[in-house]
N, C-alpha and C positions, 0 to 999 in steps of 0.2 A: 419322824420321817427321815428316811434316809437322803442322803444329801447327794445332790448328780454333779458327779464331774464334769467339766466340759468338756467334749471330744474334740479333737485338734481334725478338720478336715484339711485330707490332703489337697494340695494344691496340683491342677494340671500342670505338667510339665509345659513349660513354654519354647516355642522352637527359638535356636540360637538367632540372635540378633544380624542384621544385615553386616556388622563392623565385627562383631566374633568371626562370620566368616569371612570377610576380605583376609583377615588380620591372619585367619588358618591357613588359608590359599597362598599368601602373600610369605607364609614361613615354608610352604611346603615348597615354591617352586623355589625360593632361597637355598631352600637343603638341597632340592635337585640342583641346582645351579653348581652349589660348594663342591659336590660328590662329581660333574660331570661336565669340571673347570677345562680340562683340557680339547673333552667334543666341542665346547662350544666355542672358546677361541679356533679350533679348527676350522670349524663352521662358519666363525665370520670372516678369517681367512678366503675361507674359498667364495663368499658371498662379495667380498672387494676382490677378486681379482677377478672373477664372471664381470662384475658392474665394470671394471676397467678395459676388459677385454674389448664390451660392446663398445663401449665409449672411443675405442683406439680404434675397433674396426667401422665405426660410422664416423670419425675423422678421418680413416686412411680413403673408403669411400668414395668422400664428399671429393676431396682430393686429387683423386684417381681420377674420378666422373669430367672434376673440373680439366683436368691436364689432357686428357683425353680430347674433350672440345675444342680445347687452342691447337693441339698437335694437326685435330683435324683438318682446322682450318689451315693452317700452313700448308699440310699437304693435296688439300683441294687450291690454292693456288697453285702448287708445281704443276698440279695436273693441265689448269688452265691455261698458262702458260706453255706447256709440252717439254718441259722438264724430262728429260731421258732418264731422269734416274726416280721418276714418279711411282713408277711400279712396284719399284724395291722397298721406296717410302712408307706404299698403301701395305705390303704386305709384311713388313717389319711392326706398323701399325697395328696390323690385326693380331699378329702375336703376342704385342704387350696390352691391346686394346678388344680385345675381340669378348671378354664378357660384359660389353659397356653397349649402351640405348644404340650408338655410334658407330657399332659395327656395320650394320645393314647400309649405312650409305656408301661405307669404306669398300666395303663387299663387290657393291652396286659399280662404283668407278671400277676399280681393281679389274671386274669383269669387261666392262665396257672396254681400257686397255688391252686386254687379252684380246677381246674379240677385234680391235682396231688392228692390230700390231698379226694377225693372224693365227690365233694359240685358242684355239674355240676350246683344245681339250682341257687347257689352264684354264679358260672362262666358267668351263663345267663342275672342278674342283673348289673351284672360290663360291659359283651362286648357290649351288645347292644348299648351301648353308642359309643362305637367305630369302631363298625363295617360300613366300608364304603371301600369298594371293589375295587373302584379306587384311595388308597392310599394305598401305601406298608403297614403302619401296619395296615392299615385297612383292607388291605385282610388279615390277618394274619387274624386280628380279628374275621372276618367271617368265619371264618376254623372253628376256635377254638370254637364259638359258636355254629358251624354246631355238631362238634364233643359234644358238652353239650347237647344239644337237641337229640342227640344219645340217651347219658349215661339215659337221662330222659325218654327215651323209646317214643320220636317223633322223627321218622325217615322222617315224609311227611315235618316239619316244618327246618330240615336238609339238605331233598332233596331242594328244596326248595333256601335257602341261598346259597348250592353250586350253586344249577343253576343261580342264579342274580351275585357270585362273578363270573363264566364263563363269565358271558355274559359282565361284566364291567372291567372284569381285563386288565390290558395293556400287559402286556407280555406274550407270549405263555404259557412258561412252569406253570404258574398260571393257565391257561387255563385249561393244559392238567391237571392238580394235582385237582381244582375244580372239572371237567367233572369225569375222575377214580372216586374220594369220591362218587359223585353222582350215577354212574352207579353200585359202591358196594352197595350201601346204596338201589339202584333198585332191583339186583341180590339178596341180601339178601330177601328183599321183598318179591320174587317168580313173581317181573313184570321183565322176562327176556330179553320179547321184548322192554321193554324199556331200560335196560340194554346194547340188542345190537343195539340201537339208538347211543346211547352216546359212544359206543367202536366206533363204524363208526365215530361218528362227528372229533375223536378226531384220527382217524388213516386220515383222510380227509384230515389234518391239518399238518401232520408229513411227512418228508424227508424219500423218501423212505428208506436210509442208516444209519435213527434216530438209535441209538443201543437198546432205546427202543419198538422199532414199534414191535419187536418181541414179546414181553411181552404181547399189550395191542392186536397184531393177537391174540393170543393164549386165552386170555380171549374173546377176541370175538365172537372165535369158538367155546366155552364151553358155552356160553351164548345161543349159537346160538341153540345147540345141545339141549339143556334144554325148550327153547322156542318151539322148531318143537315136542321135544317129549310130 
């Protein structure tokens, strides 16, 4: 009988081991590394001076914010006091301070003097900036601008202001103090019917027991009295 060799069966290829390929990966980005030595010190170059930049400008910041609040305070005393030279203080302030939380109160005085001192048209350049109705000083601000635009002899561009702070203020009694402004500011006019629009809107609004309801009846009906005659 013939004699059978043994046949050698091939073996399935086995896929590379988990450590053959760290070990490939780990030579390939070595070679990229060596070959593209100089991008990547550039690279971490510009990665530490971006991380320092931020670092310097949320120190300078912090800083700024803090100098800012003491400055204020000193010059909300002069103002308190009636410091003649308060004026100059608030708005030498807003030039070194005016992109800080701190401007809007700085704003708010600065106006307030204008409008004290007779300069409604200086109160009209400094509030606009601040006037935004749905933030406490901002409604202030609005007031106070309404009331410049008075002294300036534009009562439509006053009406006006109080009716957008009505409309955006968040607490009533803002409401009711915007709406009154605007309905004088009507009545004055001689539009009385729009006068008693606004006395309505704003007794609509009010508890019947309010101890003011009384007041804003009583202008109503004299509005009302004016209108029919």
């Amino acid at each position: 009988m013939a004699k059978r060799h043994p046949v050698r069966r091939s073996r399935p290829a086995q896929p590379p081991a988990a450590e053959d390929i760290f070990v490939e990966k780990t030579l390939v980005v070595s070679s990229w590394a060596r070959q593209n030595r100089q991008a990547l010190k550039l690279g971490l170059v510009g990665i530490a001076v971006l991380v320092a930049g931020a670092l310097y400008y949320m120190s300078y910041r912090s800083a700024h914010l803090e100098q800012a609040a003491v400055e204020l305070e000193r010059v909300r005393q002069n103002v308190a006091v009636g410091t003649a030279a308060a004026t100059v203080e608030l708005s030498q302030y807003l030039e070194s301070f005016g992109n800080t939380p701190y401007a809007a109160e700085a704003s708010l005085l600065l106006g307030e003097l204008h409008l004290a001192t007779g300069r409604p048209a200086d109160a009209v350049q400094v509030l606009k900036v601040a006037a935004d109705p749905s933030k406490p000083l901002g409604f202030q601000a609005t007031l106070l601008l309404a009331k410049a635009h008075e002294q300036l002899g534009q009562p439509q561009e006053a009406e006006t202001l109080l009716l957008r702070a009505a409309d955006r203020a968040d607490l009533e009694f803002q409401v009711q103090d915007a709406l009154a402004d605007a309905a004088r500011i009507r009545h004055q006019r001689g539009d009385t019917a729009g006068a008693v629009q606004l006395y309505q809107r704003i007794l609509d609004n009010l508890d019947d027991e309010a101890p003011q309801r009384a007041v804003y009846e009583m202008r109503l009906e004299e509005a009302r009295v004016q209108a029919s005659g």
